[in-house]
DSSP file (Angstrom, degrees, kcal/mol; ACC not computed):
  #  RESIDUE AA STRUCTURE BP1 BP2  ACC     N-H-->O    O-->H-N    N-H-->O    O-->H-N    TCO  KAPPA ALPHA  PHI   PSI    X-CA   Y-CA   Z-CA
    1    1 A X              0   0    0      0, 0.0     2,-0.2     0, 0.0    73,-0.1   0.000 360.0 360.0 360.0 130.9   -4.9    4.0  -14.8
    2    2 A X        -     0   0    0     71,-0.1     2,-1.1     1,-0.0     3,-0.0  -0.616 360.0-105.7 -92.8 156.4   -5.3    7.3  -12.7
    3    3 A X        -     0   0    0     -2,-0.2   149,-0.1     1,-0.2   147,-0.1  -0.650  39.1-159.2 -91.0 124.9   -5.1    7.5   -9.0
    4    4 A X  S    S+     0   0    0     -2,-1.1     2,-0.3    74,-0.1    -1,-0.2   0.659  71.7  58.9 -73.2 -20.9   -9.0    8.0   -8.1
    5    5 A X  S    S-     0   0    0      1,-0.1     3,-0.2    -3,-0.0   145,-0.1  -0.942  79.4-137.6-106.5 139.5   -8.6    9.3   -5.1
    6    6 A X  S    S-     0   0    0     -2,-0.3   144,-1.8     1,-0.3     2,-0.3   0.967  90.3 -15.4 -57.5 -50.7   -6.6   12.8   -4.2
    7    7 A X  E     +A  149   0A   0    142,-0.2     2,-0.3    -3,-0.1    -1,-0.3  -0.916  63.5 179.3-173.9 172.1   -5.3   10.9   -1.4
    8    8 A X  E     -A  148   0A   0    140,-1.0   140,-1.8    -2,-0.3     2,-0.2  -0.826  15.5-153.0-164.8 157.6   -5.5    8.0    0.9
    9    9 A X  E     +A  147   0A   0     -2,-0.3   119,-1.3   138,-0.3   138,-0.3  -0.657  14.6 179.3-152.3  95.4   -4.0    6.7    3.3
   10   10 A X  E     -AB 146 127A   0    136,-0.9   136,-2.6    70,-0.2     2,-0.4  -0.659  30.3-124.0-117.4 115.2   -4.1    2.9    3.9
   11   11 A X  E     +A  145   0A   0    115,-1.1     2,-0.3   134,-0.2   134,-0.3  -0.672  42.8 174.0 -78.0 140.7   -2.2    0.8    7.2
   12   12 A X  E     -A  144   0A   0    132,-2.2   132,-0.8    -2,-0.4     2,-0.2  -0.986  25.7-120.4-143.4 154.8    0.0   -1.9    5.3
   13   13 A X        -     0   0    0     -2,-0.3   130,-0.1   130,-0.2   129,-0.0  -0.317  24.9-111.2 -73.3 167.4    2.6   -4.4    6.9
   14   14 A X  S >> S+     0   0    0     -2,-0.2     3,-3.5     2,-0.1     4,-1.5   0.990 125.9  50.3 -51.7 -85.2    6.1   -4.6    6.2
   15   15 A X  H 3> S+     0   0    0      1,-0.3     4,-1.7     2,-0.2     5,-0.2   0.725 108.6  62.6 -40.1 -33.5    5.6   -8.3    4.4
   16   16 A X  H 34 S+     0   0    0      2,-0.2    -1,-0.3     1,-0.2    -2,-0.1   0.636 106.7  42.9 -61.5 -24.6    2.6   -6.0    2.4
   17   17 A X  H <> S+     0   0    0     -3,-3.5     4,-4.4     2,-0.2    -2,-0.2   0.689 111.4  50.3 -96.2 -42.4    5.2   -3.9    1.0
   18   18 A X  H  X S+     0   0    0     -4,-1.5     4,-1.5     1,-0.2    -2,-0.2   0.842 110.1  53.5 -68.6 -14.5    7.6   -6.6    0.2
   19   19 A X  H  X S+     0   0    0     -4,-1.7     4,-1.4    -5,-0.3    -1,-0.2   0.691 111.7  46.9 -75.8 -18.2    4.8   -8.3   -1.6
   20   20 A X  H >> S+     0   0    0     -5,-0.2     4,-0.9     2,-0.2     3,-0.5   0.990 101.8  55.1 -75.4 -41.7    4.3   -5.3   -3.5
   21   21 A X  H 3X S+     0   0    0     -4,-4.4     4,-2.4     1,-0.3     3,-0.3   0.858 114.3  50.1 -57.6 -36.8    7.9   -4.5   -4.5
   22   22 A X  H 3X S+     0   0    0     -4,-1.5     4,-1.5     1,-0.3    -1,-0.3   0.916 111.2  48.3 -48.0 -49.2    7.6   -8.7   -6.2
   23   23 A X  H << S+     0   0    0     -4,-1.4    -1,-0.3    -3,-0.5     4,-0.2   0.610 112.2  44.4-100.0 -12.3    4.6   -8.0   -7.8
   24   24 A X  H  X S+     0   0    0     -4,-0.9     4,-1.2    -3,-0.3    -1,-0.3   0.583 116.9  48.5-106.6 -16.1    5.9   -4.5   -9.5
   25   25 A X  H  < S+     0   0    0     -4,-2.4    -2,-0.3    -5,-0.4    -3,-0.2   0.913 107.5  56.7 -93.3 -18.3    9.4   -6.3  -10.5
   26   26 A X  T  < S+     0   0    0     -4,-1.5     3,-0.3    -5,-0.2    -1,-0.2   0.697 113.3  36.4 -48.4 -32.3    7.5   -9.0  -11.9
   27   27 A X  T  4 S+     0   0    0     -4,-0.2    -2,-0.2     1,-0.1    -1,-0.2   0.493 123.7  46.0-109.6 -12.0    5.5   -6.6  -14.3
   28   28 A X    ><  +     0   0    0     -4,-1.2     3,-3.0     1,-0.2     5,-0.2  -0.178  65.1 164.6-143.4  67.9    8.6   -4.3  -14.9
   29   29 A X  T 3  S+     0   0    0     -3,-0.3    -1,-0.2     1,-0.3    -2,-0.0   0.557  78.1  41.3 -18.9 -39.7   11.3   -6.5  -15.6
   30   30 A X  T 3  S+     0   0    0     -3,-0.1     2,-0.5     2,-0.0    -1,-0.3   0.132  95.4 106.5-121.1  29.4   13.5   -4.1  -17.0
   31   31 A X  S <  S-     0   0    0     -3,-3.0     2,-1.0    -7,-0.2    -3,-0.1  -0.812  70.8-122.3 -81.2 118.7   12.6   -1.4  -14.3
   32   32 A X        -     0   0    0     -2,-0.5    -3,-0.1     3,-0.0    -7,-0.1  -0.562  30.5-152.6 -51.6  60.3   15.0   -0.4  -11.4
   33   33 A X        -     0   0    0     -2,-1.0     2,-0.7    -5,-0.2   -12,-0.0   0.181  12.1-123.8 -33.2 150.4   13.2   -1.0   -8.3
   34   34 A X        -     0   0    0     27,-0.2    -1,-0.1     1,-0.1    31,-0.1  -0.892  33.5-116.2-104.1 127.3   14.0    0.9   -5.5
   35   35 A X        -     0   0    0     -2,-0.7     2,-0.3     1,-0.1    26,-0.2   0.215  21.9-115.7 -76.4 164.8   14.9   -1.3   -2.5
   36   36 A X        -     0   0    0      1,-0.1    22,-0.2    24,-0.1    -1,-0.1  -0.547  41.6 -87.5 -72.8 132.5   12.9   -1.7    1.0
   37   37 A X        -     0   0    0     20,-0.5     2,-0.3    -2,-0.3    -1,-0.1  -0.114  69.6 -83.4 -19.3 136.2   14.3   -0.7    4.5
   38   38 A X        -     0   0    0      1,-0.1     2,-0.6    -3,-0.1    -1,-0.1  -0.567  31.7-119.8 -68.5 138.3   16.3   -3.9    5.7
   39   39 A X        -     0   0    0     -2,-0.3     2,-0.3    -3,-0.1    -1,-0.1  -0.618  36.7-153.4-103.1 100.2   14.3   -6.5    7.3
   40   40 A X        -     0   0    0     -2,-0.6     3,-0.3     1,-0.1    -1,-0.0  -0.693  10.7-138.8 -86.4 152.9   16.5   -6.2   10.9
   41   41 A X  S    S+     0   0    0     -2,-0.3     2,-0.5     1,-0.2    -1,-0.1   0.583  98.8  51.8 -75.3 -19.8   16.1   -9.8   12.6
   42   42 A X  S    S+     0   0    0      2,-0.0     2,-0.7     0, 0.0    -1,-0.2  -0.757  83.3 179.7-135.6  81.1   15.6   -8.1   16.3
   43   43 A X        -     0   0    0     -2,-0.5     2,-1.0    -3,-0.3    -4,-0.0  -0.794  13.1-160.0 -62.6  95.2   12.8   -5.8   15.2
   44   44 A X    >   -     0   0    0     -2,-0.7     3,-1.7     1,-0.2     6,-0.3  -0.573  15.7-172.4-110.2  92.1   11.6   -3.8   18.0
   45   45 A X  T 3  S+     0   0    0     -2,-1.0    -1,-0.2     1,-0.3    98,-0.1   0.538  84.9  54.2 -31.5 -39.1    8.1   -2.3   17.5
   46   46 A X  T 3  S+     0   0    0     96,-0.1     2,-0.6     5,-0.1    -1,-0.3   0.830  86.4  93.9 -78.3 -47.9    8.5   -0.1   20.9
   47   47 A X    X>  -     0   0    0     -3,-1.7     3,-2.1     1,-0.2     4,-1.1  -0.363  66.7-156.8 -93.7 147.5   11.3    1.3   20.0
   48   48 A X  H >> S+     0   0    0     -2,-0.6     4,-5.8     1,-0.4     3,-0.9   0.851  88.0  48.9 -62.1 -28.7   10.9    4.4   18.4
   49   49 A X  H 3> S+     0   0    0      1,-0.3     4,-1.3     2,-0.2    -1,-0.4   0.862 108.7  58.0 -77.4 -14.7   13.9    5.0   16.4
   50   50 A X  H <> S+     0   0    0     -3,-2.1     4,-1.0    -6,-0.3    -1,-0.3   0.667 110.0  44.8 -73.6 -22.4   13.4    1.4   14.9
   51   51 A X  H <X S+     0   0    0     -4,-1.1     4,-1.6    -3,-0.9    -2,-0.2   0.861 114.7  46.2 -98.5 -49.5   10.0    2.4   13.8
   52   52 A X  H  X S+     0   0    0     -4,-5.8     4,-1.4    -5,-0.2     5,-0.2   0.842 107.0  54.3 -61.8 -22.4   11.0    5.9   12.3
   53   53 A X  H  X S+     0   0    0     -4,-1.3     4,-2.1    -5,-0.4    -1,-0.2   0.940 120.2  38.4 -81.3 -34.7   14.1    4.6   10.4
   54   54 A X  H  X S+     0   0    0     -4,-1.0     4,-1.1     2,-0.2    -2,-0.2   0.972 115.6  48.0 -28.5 -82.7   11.3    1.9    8.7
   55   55 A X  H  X S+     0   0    0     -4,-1.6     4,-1.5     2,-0.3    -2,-0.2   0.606 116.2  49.2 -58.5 -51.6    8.5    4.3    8.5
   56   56 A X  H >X S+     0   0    0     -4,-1.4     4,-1.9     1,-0.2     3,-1.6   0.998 117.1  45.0 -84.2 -91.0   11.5    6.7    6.7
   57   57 A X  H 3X S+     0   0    0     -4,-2.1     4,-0.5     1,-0.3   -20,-0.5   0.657 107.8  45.1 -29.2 -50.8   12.4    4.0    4.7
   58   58 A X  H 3X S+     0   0    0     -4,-1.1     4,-2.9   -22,-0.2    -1,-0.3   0.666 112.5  62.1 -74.8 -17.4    9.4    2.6    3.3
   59   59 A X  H <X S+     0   0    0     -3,-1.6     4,-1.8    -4,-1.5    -2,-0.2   0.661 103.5  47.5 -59.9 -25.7    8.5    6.6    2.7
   60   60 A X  H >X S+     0   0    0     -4,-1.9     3,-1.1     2,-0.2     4,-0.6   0.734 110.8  59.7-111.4 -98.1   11.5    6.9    0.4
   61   61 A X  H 3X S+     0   0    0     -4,-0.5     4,-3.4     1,-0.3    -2,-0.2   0.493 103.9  44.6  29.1 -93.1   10.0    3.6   -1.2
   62   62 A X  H 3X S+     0   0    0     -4,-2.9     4,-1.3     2,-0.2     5,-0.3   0.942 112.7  51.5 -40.2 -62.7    6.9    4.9   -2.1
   63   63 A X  H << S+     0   0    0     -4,-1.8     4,-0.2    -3,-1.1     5,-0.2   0.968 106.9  52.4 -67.4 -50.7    8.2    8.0   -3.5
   64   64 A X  H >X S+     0   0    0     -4,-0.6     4,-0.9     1,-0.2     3,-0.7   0.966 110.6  45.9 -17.1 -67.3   10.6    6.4   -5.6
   65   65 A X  H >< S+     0   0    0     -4,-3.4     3,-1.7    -5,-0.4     6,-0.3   0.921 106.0  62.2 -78.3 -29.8    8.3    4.3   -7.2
   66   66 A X  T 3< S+     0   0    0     -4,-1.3    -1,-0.3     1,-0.3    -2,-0.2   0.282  94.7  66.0 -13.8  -4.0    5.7    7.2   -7.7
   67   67 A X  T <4 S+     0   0    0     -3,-0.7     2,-0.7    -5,-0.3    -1,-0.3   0.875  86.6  87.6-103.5 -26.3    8.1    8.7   -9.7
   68   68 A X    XX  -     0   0    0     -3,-1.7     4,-3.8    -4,-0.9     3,-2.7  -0.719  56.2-161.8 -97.0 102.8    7.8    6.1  -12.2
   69   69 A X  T 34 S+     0   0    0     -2,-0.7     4,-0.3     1,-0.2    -1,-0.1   0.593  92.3  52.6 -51.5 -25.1    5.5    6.0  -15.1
   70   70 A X  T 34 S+     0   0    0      2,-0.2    -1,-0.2     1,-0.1   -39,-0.0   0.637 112.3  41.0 -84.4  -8.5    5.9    2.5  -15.7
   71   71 A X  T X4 S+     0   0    0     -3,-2.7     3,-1.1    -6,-0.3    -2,-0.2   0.549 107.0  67.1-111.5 -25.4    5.2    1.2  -12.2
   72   72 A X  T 3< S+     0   0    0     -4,-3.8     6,-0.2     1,-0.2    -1,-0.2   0.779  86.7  60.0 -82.7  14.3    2.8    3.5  -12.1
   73   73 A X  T 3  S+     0   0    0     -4,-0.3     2,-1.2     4,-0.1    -1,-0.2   0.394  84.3 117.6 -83.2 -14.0    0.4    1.7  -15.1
   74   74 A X    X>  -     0   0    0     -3,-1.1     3,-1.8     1,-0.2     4,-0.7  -0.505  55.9-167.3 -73.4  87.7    0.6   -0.9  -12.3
   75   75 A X  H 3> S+     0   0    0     -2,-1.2     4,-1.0     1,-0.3     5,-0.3   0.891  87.5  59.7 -61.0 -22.8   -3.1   -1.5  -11.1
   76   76 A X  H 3> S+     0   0    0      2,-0.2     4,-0.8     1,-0.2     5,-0.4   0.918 100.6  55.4 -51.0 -42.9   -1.8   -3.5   -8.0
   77   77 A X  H X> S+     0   0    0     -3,-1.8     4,-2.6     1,-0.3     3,-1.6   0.987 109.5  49.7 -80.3 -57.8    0.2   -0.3   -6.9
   78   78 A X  H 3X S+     0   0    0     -4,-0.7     4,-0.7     1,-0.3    -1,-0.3   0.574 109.9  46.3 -48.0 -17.5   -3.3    1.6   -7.1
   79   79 A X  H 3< S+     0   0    0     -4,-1.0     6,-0.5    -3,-0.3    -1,-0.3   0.536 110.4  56.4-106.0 -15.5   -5.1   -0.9   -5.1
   80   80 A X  H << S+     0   0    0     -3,-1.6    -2,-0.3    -4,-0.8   -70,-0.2   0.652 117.1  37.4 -98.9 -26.9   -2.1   -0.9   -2.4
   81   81 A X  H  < S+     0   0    0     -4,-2.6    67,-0.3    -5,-0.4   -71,-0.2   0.836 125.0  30.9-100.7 -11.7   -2.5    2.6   -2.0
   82   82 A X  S  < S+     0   0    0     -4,-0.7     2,-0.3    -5,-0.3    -3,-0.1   0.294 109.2  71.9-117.3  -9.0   -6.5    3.5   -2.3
   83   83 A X  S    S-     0   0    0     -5,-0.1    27,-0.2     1,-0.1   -73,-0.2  -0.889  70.5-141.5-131.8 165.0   -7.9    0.2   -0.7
   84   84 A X        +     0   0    0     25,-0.9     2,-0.2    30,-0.5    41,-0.2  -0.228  63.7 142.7-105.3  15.5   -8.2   -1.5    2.2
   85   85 A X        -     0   0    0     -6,-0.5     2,-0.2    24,-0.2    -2,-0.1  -0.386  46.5-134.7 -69.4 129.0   -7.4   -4.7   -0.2
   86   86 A X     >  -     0   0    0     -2,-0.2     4,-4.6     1,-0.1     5,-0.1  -0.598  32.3 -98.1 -84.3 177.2   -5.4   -7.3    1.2
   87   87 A X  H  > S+     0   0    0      1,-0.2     4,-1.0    -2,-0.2    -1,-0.1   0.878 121.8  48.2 -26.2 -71.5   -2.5   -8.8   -1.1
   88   88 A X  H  > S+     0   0    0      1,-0.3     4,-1.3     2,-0.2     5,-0.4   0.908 111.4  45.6 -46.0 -40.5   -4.9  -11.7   -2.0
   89   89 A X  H  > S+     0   0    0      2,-0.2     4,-2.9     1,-0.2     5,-0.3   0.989 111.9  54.3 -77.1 -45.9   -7.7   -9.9   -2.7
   90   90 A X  H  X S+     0   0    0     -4,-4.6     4,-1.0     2,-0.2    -1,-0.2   0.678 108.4  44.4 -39.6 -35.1   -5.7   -7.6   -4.7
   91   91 A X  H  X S+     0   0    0     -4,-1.0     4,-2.1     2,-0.1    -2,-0.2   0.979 113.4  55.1 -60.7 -89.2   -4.1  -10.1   -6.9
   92   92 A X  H  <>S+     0   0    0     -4,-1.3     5,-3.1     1,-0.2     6,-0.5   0.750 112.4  42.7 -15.6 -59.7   -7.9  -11.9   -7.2
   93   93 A X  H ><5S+     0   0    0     -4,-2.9     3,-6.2    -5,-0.4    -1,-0.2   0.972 113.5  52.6 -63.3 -54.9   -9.6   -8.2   -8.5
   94   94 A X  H 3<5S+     0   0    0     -4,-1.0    -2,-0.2    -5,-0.3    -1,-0.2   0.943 111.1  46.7 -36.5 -35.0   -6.3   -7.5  -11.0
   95   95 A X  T 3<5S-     0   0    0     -4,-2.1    -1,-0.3     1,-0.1    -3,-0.1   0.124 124.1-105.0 -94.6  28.0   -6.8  -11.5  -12.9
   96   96 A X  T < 5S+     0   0    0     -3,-6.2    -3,-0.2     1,-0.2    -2,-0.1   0.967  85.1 132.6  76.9  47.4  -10.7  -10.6  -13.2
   97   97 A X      < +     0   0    0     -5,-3.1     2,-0.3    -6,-0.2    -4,-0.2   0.216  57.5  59.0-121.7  18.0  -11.5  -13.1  -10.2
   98   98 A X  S    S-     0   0    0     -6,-0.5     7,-0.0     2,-0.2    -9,-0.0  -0.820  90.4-119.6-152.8 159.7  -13.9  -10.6   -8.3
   99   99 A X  S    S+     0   0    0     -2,-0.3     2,-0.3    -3,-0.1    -6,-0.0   0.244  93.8  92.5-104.8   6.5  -17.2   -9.1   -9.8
  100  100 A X        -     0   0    0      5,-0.0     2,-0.2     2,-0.0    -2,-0.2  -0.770  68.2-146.7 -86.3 135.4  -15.1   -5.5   -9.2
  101  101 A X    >>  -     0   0    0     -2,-0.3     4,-1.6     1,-0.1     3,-0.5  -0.685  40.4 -94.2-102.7 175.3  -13.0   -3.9  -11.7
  102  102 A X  T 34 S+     0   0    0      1,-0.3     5,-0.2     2,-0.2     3,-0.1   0.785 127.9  50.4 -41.8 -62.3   -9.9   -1.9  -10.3
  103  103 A X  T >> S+     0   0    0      2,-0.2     4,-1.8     1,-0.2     3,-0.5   0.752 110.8  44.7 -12.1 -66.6  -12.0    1.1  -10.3
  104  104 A X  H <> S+     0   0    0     -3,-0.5     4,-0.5     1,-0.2    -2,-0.2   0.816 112.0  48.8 -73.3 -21.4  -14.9   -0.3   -8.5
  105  105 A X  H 3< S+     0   0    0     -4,-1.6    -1,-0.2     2,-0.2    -2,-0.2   0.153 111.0  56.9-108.9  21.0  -12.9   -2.1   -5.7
  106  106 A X  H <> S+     0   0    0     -3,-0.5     4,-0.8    -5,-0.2     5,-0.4   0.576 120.9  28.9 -92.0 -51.5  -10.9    1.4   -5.3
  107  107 A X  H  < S+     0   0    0     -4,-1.8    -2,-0.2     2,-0.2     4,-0.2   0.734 117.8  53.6 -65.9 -19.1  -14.1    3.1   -4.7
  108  108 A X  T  < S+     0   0    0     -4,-0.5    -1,-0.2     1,-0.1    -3,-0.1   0.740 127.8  18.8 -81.6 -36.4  -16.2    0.5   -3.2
  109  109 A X  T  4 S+     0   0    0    -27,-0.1   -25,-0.9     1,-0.1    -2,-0.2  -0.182 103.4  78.8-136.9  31.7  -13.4   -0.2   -0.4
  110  110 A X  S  < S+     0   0    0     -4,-0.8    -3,-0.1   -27,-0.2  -101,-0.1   0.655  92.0  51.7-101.2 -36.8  -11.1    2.8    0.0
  111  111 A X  S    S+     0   0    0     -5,-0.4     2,-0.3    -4,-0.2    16,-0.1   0.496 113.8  54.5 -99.0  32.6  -13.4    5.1    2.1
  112  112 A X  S    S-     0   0    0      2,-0.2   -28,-0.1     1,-0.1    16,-0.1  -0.912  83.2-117.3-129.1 167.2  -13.9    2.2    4.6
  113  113 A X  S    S+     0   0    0     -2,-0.3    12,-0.3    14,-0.1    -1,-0.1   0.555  82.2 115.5 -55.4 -13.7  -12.5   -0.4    6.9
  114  114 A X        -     0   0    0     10,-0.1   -30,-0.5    -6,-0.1     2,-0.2  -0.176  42.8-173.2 -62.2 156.4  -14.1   -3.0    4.6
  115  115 A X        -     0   0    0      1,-0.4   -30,-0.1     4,-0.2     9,-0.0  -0.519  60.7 -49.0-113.6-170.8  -12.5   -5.8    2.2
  116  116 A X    >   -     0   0    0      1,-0.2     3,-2.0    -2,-0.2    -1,-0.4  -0.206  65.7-112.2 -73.7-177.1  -14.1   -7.8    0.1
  117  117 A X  T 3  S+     0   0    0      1,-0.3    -1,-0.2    -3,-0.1    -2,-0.0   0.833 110.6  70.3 -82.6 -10.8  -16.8   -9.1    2.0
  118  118 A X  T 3  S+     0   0    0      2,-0.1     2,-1.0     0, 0.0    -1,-0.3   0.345  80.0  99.9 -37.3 -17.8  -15.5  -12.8    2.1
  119  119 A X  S <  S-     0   0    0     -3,-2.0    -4,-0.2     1,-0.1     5,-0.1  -0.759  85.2-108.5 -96.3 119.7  -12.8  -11.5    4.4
  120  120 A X    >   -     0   0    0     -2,-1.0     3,-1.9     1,-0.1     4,-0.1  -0.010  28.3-110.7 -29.6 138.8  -13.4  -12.2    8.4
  121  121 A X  G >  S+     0   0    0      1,-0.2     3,-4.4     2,-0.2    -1,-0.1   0.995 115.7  61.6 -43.1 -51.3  -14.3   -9.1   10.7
  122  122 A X  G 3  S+     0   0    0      1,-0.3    -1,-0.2     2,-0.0    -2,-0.1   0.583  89.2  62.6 -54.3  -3.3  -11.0   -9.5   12.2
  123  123 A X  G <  S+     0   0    0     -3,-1.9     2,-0.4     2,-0.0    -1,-0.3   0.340  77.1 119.0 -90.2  -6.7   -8.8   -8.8    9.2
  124  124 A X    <   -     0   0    0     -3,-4.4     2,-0.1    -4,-0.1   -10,-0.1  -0.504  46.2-165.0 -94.4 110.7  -10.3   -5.2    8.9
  125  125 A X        -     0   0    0     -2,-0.4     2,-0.2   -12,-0.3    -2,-0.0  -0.504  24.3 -76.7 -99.8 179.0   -7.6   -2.3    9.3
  126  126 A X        -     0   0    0     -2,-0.1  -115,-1.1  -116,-0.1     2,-0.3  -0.438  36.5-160.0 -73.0 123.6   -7.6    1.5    9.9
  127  127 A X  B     -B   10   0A   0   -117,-0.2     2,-0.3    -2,-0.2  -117,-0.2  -0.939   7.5-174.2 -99.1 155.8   -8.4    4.0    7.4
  128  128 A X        -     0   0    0   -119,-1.3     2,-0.4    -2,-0.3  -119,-0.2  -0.974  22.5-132.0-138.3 120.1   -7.5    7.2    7.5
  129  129 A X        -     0   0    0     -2,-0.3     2,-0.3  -121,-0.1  -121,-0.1  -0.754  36.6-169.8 -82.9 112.7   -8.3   10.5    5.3
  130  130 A X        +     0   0    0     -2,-0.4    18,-0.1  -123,-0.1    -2,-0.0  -0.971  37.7 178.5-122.0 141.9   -5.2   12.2    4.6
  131  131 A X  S    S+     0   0    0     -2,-0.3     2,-0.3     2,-0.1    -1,-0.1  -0.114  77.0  62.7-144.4  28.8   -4.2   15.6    3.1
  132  132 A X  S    S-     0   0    0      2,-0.1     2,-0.1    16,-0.0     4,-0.1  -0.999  80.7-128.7-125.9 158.7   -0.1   15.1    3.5
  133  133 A X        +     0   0    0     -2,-0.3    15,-0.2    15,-0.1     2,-0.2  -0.638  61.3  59.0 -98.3 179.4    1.8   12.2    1.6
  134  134 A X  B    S-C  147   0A   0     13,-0.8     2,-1.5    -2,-0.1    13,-0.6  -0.440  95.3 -33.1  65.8-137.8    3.9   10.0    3.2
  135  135 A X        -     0   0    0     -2,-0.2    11,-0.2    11,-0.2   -76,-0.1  -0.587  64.4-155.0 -98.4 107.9    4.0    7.4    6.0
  136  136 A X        -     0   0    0     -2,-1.5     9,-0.6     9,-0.1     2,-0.4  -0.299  13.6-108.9 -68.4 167.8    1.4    8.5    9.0
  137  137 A X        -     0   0    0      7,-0.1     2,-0.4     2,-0.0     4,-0.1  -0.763  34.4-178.3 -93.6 151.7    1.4    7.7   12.5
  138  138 A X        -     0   0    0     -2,-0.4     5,-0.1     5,-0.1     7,-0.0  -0.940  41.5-105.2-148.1 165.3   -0.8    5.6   14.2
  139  139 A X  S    S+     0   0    0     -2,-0.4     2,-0.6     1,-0.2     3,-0.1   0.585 111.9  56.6 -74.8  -3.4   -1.6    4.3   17.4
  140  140 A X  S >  S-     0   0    0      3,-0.2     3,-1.1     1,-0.1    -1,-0.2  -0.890  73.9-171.0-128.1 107.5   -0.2    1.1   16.7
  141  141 A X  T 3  S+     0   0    0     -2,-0.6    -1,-0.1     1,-0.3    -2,-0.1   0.644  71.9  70.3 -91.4 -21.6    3.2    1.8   15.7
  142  142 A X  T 3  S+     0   0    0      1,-0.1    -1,-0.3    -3,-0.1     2,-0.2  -0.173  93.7  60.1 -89.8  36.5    4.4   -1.2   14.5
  143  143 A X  S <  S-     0   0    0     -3,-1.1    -3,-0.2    -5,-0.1  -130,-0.2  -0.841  80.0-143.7-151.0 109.8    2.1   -1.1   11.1
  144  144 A X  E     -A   12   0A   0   -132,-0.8  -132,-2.2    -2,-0.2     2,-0.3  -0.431  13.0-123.1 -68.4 173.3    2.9    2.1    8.9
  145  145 A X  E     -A   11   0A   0     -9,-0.6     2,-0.8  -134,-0.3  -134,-0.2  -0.811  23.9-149.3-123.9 127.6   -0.1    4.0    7.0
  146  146 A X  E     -A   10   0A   0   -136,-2.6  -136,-0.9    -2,-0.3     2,-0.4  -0.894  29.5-180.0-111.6 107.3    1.2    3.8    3.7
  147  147 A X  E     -AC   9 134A   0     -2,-0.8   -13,-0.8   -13,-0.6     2,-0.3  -0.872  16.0-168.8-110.5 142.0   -0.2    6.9    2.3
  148  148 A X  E     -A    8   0A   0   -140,-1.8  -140,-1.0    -2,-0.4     2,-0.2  -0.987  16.4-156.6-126.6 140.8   -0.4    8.9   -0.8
  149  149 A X  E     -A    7   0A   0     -2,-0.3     2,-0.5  -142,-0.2  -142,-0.2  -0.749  36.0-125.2-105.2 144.1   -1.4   12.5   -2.8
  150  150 A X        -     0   0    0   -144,-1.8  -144,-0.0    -2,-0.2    -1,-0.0  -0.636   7.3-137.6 -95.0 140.9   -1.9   12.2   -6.1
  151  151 A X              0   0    0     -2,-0.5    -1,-0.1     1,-0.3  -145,-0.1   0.375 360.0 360.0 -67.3  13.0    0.1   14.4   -8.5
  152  152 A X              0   0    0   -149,-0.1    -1,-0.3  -146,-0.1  -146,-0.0   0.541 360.0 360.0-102.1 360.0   -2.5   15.5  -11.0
């Protein structure tokens, strides 16, 4: 799979990232993940340097695993970076459980707030059109924009 969009830019949680990192050492067993920012206990959303050393941190993340051809074959990692999919729903399109193919539910739901449509209004996060890679800012500082350019 190719990344379909030239870039995107998506808000994802912390717990969104650690679900990713499972789901890509699950499918590349003999892959060296690269680890996540440390999960501090006394997280403080307000303060700034606690949010940049994340934000920093899940950035060096990303690129890592962008470097890697085998995690990138990963359609989950495409759908965490071009959709507005949560986890579940992500997991749901990959096993054929949704009437969308990878493809369709990156185009269908990347250049919107929307999920699939089963998902409550309130669940709906920010997109953003982005033309630099890494982790944007946003007005809510305690959810990074997990963003990416694609390299072709």
């Amino acid at each position: 799979m190719c990344f379909t969009l030239k870039t995107s830019c998506v808000r994802r949680r912390f717990r969104e990232f650690v679900w990713l990192r499972q789901r890509l050492k699950s499918n590349a067993v003999l892959v060296a993940l690269p680890e996540l920012p440390s999960k501090t206990p006394f997280f403080n959303a307000s303060n700034v340097q606690h949010v940049d050393q994340r934000r920093q941190g899940l950035q060096e993340f990303l690129e890592k695993v962008l470097q890697n051809t085998v995690l990138l074959s990963d359609s989950r990692l495409h759908l965490f970076l071009q959709s507005q999919l949560s986890p579940e729903d992500i997991e749901a399109c990959v096993s054929g459980q949704t009437k969308y193919s990878v493809a369709e539910a990156i185009s269908k739901f990347a250049s919107s707030n929307r999920r699939f449509p089963e998902e409550k209004e309130e669940k709906k996060i920010n997109y953003c059109e982005s033309s630099s890679s890494g982790l944007g800012h946003s007005s809510d500082s305690s959810i990074p924009h997990a963003c990416a350019t694609s390299m072709s």
